[in-house]
C-alpha positions as CSV (number, residue, x, y, z in Angstrom):
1,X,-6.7,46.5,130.0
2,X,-7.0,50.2,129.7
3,X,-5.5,51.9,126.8
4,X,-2.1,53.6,126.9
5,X,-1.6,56.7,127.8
6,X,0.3,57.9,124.2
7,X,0.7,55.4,120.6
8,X,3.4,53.0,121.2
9,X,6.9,53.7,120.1
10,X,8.2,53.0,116.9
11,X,11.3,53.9,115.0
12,X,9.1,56.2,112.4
13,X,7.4,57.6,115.6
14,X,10.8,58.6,116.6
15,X,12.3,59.8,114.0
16,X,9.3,61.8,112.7
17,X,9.6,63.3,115.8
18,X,13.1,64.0,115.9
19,X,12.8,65.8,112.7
20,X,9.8,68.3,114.0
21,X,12.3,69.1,116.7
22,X,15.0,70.0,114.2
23,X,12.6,72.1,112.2
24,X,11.5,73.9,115.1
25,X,14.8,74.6,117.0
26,X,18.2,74.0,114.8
27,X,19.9,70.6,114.9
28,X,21.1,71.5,118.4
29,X,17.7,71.1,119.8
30,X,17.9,67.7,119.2
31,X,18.9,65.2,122.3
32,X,17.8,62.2,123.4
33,X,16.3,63.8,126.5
34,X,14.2,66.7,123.9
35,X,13.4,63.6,122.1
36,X,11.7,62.1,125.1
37,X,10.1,65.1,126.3
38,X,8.4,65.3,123.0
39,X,7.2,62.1,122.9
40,X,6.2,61.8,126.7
41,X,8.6,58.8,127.5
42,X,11.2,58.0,129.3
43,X,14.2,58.5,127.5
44,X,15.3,54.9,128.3
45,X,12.6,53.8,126.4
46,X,13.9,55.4,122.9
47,X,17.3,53.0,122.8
48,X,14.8,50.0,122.4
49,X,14.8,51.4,118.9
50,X,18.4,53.9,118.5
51,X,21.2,52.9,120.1
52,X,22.3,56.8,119.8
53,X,21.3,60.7,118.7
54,X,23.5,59.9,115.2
55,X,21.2,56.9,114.5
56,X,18.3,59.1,114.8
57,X,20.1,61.9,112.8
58,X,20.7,58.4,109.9
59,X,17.3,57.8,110.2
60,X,16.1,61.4,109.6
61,X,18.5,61.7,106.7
62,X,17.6,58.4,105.0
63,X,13.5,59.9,105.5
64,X,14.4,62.7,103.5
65,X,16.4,61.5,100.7
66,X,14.1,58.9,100.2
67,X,12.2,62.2,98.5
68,X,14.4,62.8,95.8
69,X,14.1,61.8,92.4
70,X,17.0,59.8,90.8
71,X,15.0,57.9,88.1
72,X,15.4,60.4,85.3
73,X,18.8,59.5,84.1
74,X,17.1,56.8,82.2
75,X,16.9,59.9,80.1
76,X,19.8,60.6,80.4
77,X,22.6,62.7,82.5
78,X,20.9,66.3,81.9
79,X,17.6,65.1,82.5
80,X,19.1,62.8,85.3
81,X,20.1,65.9,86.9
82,X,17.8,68.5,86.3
83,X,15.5,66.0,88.1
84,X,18.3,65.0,90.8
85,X,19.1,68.8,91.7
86,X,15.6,69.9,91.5
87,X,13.8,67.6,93.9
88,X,17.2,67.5,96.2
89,X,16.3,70.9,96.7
90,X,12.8,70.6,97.2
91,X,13.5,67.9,100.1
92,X,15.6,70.1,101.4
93,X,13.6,73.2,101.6
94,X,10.5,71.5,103.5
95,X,13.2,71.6,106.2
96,X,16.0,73.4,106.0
97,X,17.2,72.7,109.3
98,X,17.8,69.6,108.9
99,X,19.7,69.9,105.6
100,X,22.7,70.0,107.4
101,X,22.2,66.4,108.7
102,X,21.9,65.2,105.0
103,X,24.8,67.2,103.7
104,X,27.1,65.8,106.9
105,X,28.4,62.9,104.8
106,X,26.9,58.9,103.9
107,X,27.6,56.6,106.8
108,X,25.4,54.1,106.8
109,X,22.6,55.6,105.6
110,X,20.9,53.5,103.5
111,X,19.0,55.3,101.3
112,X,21.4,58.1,101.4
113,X,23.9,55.6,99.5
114,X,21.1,54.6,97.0
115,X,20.7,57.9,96.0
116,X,24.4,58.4,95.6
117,X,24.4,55.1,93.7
118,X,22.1,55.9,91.1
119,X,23.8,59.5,90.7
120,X,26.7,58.1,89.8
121,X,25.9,54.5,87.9
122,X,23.4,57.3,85.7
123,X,26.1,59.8,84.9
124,X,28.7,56.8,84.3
125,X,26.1,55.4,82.2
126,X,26.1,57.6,79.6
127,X,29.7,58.6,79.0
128,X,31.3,60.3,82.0
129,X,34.4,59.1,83.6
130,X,34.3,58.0,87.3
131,X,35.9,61.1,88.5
132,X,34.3,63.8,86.5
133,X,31.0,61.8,87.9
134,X,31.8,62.2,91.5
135,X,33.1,66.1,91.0
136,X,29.5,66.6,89.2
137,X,27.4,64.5,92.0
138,X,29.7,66.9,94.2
139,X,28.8,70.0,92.5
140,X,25.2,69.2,92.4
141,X,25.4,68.8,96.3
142,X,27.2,71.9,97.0
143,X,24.1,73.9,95.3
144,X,21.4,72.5,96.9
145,X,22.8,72.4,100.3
146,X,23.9,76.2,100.0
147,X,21.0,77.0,98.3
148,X,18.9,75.5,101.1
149,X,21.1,76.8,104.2
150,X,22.0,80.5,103.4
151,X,19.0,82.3,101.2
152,X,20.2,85.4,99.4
153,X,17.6,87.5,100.8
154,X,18.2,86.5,104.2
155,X,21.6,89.1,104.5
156,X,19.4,92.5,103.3
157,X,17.7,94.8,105.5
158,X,14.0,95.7,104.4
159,X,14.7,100.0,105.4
160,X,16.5,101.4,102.2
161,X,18.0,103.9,104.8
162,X,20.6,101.4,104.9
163,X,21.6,101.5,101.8
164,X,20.6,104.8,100.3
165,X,24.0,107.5,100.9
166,X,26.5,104.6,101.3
167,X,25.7,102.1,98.7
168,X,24.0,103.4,96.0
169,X,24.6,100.4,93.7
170,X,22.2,98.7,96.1
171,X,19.1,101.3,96.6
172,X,16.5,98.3,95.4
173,X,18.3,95.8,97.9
174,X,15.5,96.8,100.5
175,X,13.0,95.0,98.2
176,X,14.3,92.0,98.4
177,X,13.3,90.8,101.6
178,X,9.4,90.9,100.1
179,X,10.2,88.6,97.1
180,X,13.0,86.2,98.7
181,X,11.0,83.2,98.1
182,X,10.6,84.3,94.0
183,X,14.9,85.2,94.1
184,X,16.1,81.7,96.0
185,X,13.8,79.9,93.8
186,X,14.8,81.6,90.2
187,X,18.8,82.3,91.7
188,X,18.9,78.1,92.1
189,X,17.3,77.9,88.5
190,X,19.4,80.1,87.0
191,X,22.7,78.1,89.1
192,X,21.4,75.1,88.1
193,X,21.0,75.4,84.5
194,X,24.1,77.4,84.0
195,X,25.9,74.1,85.6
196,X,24.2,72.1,83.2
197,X,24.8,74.4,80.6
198,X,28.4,74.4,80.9
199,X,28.7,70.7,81.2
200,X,27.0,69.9,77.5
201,X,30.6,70.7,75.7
202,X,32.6,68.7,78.4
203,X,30.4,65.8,77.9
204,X,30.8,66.4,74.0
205,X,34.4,66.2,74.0
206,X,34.6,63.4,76.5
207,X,32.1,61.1,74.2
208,X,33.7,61.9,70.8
209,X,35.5,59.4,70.7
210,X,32.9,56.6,71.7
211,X,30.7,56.5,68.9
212,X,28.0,58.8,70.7
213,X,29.7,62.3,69.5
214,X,28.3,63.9,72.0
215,X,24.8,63.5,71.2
216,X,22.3,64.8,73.8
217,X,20.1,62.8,75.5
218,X,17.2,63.8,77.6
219,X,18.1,67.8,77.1
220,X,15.7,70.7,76.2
């Protein structure tokens, strides 16, 4: 029987593929027909495995934050989310075209709800109420996703013509371009930790009067 002419389909196949897609061309690139194309099938063929372009987009979400670290809130919350955040964002930067599928909301995305789960269970764990866990989860999210979807550098011009007899307060702006990586990656840090930082007296005086007295567990 001779062989066939490209590796079977599967639904990792697909949905590896689906993502190289996204990081080449934008979440628009993505169609059922691209998807094909890629793959050398018939576009037929691909529903033996998604019924739809959103189950693919599920899929591709699910891949990704299957990457992220929720297991140091056994430390508790800070560490939890200094972990959390950190490798959220690292997911997220490998491909930050497709962080706009992850940040599109839960579904049924399996292992986008784990993560979620964990989150909050570990910040509910150790003292804070439902609702100031779900506005912290929320926070966390709204950092990495912007930090993964709009760089800083991205809006500066490298020619300090630009900037030199208009806006003086920004004649070092045309250096940034040459150093974005170092800025997005300190700039999230530095967002990050402040977060963090400013949470330690909420939790404080949310615990007080639970017998932990806002002891900190798992900070610096």
């Amino acid at each position: 029987m001779p062989r066939p002419k490209s590796p079977l389909l599967s639904r990792e196949r697909i949905r590896d593929a689906a993502l190289e897609l996204i990081d080449a061309g934008g979440i628009g690139s993505l169609s059922m027909r691209n998807l094909a194309l890629r793959l050398d099938v018939k576009a037929a063929s691909l529903y033996s495995h998604f019924p739809n372009k959103d189950a693919v987009l599920d899929a591709v979400a699910n891949l990704l934050t299957r990457q992220v670290d929720t297991s140091a809130f056994s430390r508790g919350w800070r560490a939890g989310l200094e972990a959390w955040g950190r490798s959220y964002h690292a997911a997220l930067s490998r491909h930050p075209n497709a962080a706009p599928v992850v940040a599109a909301g839960t579904g049924r995305r399996e292992d986008f709800l784990a993560m979620a789960d964990a989150v909050h269970g570990g910040l509910v764990g150790d003292g804070w109420p439902p609702r100031y866990a779900t506005m912290i989860a929320a926070s966390v999210k709204y950092l990495v996703v912007g930090a993964t979807t709009t760089p800083f550098a991205s809006g500066f011009a490298d020619d300090t013509r630009v900037y030199f007899e208009r806006y003086p307060n920004l004649v070092q702006a045309h250096l940034i371009p040459a150093h974005a990586e170092e800025i997005d990656s300190d700039s999230f840090e530095l967002a990050l930790g402040s977060l963090l930082a400013g949470l330690e007296p909420l939790h404080a005086k949310l615990t007080a009067g639970d017998g932990r007295g806002g002891a900190r567990r798992g900070g610096p």
